[in-house]
NUDOTI-962006 format. One record per residue (C-alpha): y, x, z. Coordinates in steps of 0.2 Angstrom, whole numbers. Layout:
! residues N
PABA north east up
PABA Y X Z
...
! end
This chain:
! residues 379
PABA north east up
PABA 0 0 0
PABA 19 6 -4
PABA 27 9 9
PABA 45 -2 11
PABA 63 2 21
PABA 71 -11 32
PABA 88 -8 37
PABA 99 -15 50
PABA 116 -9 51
PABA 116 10 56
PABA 96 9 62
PABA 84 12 45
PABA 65 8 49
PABA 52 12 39
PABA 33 1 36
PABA 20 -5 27
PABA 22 -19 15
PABA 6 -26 23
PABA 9 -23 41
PABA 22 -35 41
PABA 9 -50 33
PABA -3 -46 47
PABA 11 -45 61
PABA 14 -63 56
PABA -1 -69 55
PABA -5 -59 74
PABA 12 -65 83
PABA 16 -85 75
PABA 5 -97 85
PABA -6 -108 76
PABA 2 -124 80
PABA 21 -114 72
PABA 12 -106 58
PABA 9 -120 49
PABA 29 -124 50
PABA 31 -111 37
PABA 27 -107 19
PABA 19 -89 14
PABA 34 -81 10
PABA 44 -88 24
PABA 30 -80 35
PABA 29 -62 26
PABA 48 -61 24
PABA 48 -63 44
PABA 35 -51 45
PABA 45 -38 37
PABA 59 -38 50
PABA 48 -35 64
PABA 33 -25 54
PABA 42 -10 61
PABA 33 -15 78
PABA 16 -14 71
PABA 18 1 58
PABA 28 11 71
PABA 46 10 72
PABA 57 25 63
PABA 76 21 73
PABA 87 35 66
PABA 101 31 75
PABA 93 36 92
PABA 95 52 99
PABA 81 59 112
PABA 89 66 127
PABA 81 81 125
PABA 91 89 112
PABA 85 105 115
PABA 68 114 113
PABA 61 118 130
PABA 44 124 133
PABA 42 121 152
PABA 35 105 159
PABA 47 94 162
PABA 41 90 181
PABA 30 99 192
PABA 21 89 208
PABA 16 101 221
PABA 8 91 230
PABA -7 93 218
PABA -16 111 218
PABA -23 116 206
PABA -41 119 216
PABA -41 100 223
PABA -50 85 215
PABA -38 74 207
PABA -40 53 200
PABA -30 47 189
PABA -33 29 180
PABA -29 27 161
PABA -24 6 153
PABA -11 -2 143
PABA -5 -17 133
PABA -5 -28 148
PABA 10 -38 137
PABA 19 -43 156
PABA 29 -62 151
PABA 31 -78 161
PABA 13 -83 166
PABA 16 -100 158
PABA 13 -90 142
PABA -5 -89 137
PABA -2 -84 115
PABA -4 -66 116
PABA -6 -62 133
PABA -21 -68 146
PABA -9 -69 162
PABA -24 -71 172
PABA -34 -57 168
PABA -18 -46 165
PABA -11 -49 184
PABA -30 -46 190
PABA -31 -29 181
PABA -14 -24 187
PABA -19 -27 207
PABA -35 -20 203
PABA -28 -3 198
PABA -18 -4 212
PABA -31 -8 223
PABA -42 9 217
PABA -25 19 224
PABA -28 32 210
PABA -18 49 214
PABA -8 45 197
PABA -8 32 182
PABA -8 33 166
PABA -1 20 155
PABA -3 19 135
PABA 12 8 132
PABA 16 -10 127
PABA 17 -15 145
PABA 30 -29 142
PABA 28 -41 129
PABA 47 -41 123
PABA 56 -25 129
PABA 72 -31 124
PABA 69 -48 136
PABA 73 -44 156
PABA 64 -58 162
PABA 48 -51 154
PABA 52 -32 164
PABA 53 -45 179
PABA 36 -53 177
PABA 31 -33 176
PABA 38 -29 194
PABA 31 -42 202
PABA 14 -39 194
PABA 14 -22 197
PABA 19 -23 215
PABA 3 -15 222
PABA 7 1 212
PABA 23 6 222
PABA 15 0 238
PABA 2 13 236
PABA 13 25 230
PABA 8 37 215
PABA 16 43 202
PABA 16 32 186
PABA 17 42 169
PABA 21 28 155
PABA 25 30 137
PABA 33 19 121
PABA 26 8 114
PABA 33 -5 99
PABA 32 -18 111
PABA 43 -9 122
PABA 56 -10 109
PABA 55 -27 100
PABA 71 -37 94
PABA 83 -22 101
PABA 79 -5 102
PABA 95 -2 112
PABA 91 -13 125
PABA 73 -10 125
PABA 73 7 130
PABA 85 5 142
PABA 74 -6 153
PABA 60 5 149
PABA 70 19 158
PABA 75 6 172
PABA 57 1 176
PABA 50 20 176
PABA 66 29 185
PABA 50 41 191
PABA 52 49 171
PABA 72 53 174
PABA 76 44 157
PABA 67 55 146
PABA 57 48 130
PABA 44 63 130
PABA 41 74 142
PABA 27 84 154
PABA 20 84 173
PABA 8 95 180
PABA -1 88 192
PABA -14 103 200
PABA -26 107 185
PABA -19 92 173
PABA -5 92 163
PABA 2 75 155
PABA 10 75 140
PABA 18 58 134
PABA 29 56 120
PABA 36 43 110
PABA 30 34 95
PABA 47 27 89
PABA 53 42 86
PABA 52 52 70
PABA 37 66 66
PABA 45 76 55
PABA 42 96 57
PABA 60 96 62
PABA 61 83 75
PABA 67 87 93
PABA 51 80 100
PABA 39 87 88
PABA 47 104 91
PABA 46 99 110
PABA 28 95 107
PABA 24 113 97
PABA 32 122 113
PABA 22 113 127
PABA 8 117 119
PABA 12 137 116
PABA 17 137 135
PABA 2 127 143
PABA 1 134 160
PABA -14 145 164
PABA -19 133 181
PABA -20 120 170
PABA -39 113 164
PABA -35 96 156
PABA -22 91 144
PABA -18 72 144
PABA -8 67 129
PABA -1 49 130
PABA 4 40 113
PABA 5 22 111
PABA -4 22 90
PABA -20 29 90
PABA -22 48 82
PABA -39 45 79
PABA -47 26 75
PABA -61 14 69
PABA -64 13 54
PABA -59 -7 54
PABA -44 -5 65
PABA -38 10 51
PABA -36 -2 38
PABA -31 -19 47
PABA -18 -10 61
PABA -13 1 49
PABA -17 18 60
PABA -15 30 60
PABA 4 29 59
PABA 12 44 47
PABA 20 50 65
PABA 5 51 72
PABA -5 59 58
PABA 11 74 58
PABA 8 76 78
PABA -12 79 76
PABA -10 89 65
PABA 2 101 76
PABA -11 97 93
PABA -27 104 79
PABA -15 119 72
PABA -13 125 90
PABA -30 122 96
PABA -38 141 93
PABA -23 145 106
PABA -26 133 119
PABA -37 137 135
PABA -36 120 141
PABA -47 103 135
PABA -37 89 127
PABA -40 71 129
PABA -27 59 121
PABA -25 42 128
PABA -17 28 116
PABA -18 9 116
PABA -10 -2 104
PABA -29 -10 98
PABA -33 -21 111
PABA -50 -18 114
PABA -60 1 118
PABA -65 13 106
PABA -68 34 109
PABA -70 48 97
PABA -71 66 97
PABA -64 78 83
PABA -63 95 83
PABA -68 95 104
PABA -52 85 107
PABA -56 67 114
PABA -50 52 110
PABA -47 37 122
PABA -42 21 115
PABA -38 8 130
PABA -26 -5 125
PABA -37 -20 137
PABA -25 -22 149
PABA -23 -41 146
PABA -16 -44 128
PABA -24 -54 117
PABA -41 -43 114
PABA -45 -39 97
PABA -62 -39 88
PABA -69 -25 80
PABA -83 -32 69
PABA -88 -16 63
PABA -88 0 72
PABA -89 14 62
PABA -102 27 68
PABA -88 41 74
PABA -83 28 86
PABA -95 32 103
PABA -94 18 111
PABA -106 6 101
PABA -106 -10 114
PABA -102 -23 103
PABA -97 -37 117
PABA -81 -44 118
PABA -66 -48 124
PABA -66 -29 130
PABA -53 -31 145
PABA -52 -14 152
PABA -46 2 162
PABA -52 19 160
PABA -56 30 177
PABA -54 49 177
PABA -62 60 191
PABA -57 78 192
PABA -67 92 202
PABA -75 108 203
PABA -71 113 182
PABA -77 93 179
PABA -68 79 170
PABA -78 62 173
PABA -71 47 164
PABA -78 30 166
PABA -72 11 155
PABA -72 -3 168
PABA -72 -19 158
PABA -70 -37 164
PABA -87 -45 165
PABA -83 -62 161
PABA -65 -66 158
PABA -67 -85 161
PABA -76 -83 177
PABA -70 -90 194
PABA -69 -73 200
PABA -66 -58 190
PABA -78 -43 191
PABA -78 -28 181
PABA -93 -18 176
PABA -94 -2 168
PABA -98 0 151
PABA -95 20 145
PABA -92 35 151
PABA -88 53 146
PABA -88 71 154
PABA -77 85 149
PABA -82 104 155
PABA -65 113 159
PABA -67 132 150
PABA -68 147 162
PABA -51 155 166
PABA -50 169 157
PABA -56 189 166
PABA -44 199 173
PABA -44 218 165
PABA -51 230 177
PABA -40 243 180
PABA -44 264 182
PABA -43 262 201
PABA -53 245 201
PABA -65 255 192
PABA -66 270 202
PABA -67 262 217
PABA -84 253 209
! end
């Protein structure tokens, strides 16, 4: 498909002719679809398709103008030698509860108190947390949801999704920031936390070689710090997906794509393993490529989608659904332990989860010390 360019006075986006077909057909409710012809759907599709093909807003600058190769925040309170757990989810789509088209508000507030009821030591989220970024009321329905999380007290490391920006970029990202005053307004940026470093950056922003955060991006990854063992890279499109969800999502996104292949041109050089966590398909899939994995967990309560075919690079080859889901990570002793906790039954009275994959990652050794002439002498 050709790609198109929407414009909107100073903001230019750029998309796929047929993203903005299915983002109609994905976000019009049954009952208002059939208000409108074809052309009045695709033609309304188009406006917003930059929301499903990854939105390209010139006109916003990054705070970080400026290429710098240390993480952006370091917690001491994690050494590098302790065990660490972390929890990994996204696309909740946090709206009004009376709201049941796009968004299970039952199953979504349950996940949310469940995460916050495992009192992990920091969370991971893979964007699309409110439905309408732009709408305050929606960020509102996300506080009060969330409420467990800031009662236990761990860090939360978000990142941008498209929902995060729909209708107004301007206004979307500024409650973003507002919501996540822990990330010090910046749209990409790193934390080390003992032997993991997260690395989030933003998918609305552009992937050009020359881009401040693919620059960013090329540095962090030059200037990994030895204590670390695990690399968690957080971005909302997936870099690696199902065969079905490549051609009906419409990912990888061009960004995307530009940003894997930076991460693979600099694997030879880096000492730590890479995970990278994205959402944006609402059900779970997990790939590895090039010992890199990939984590796809977008079940935090949006409306699931179903993969009726799963290709066979995708290694998680359940085939139930809805796949309403959170992703656990255990870190100790050199070990990464990663286990999908889905909803059993949706629709029960009371909601369980189960767990339905899981994945182990073996840190590499730290590299030897050279033995000096007095080392050796003294042997």
């Amino acid at each position: 498909m050709d790609d198109f360019t929407y414009s909107e006075g100073v903001q230019t986006y750029t998309g796929n002719w047929l993203s903005g077909w299915q983002w109609s057909r994905a976000v019009c409710p049954p009952q208002r679809r059939k208000l409108f012809t074809p052309w009045a759907r695709f033609v309304a599709g188009l406006l917003f398709a930059v929301s499903q093909a990854g939105a390209v807003p010139q006109s916003v600058t990054p705070p970080q103008a400026t290429v710098d190769p240390k993480p952006t925040f370091v917690y001491s309170q994690f050494a590098a030698t302790d065990p660490l757990r972390l929890i990994a989810y996204g696309d909740m789509r946090f709206a009004t509860p009376t709201l049941t088209h796009g968004t299970n508000p039952r199953v979504r507030k349950w996940l949310a108190e469940k995460v916050g009821a495992e009192r992990p030591q920091a969370l991971l989220l893979t964007g699309d947390m409110p439905y309408v970024g732009a709408a305050p009321n929606d960020w509102e329905v996300f506080q009060q949801e969330t409420a467990s999380w800031r009662t236990a007290g761990f860090p939360v490391f978000p990142t941008l999704g498209n929902h995060e920006v729909y209708f107004q970029v301007k206004a979307g990202v500024e409650n973003y920031m507002r919501n996540f005053p822990g990330i010090e307004g910046h749209r990409f940026y790193s934390a080390v936390l003992g032997p993991v470093e997260v690395i989030s950056m933003d998918m609305n922003l552009p992937g050009d070689w020359q881009s401040d955060q693919t620059r960013w991006f090329a540095a962090q990854l030059e200037h990994i710090p030895q204590t670390v063992e695990f690399v968690m890279i957080l971005y909302h499109m997936p870099w690696v997906a199902d065969t079905q969800s490549q051609f009906i999502a419409n990912v990888p996104s061009p960004q995307g794509l530009a940003l894997r292949n930076l991460l693979e041109a600099h694997l030879s050089r880096v000492r730590a393993k890479v995970i990278v966590f994205s959402g944006h398909i609402h059900n779970y899939e997990r790939f590895e490529r090039h010992g890199v994995e990939y984590v796809v967990t977008g079940g935090g309560g949006a409306q699931p989608y179903r993969l009726l075919y799963r290709g066979s690079h995708d290694l998680y080859r359940d085939t139930g659904f809805p796949v309403f889901n959170y992703v656990t990570l255990e870190v100790k002793d050199h070990h990464l332990h990663g286990v999908m906790w889905k909803v059993v039954d949706p629709d029960a009275e009371t909601l369980t989860v189960e767990p339905k994959d899981s994945f182990d990652i073996q840190a590499r050794p730290a590299p030897q010390k050279p033995v000096t002439k007095a080392q050796s002498k003294r042997r």
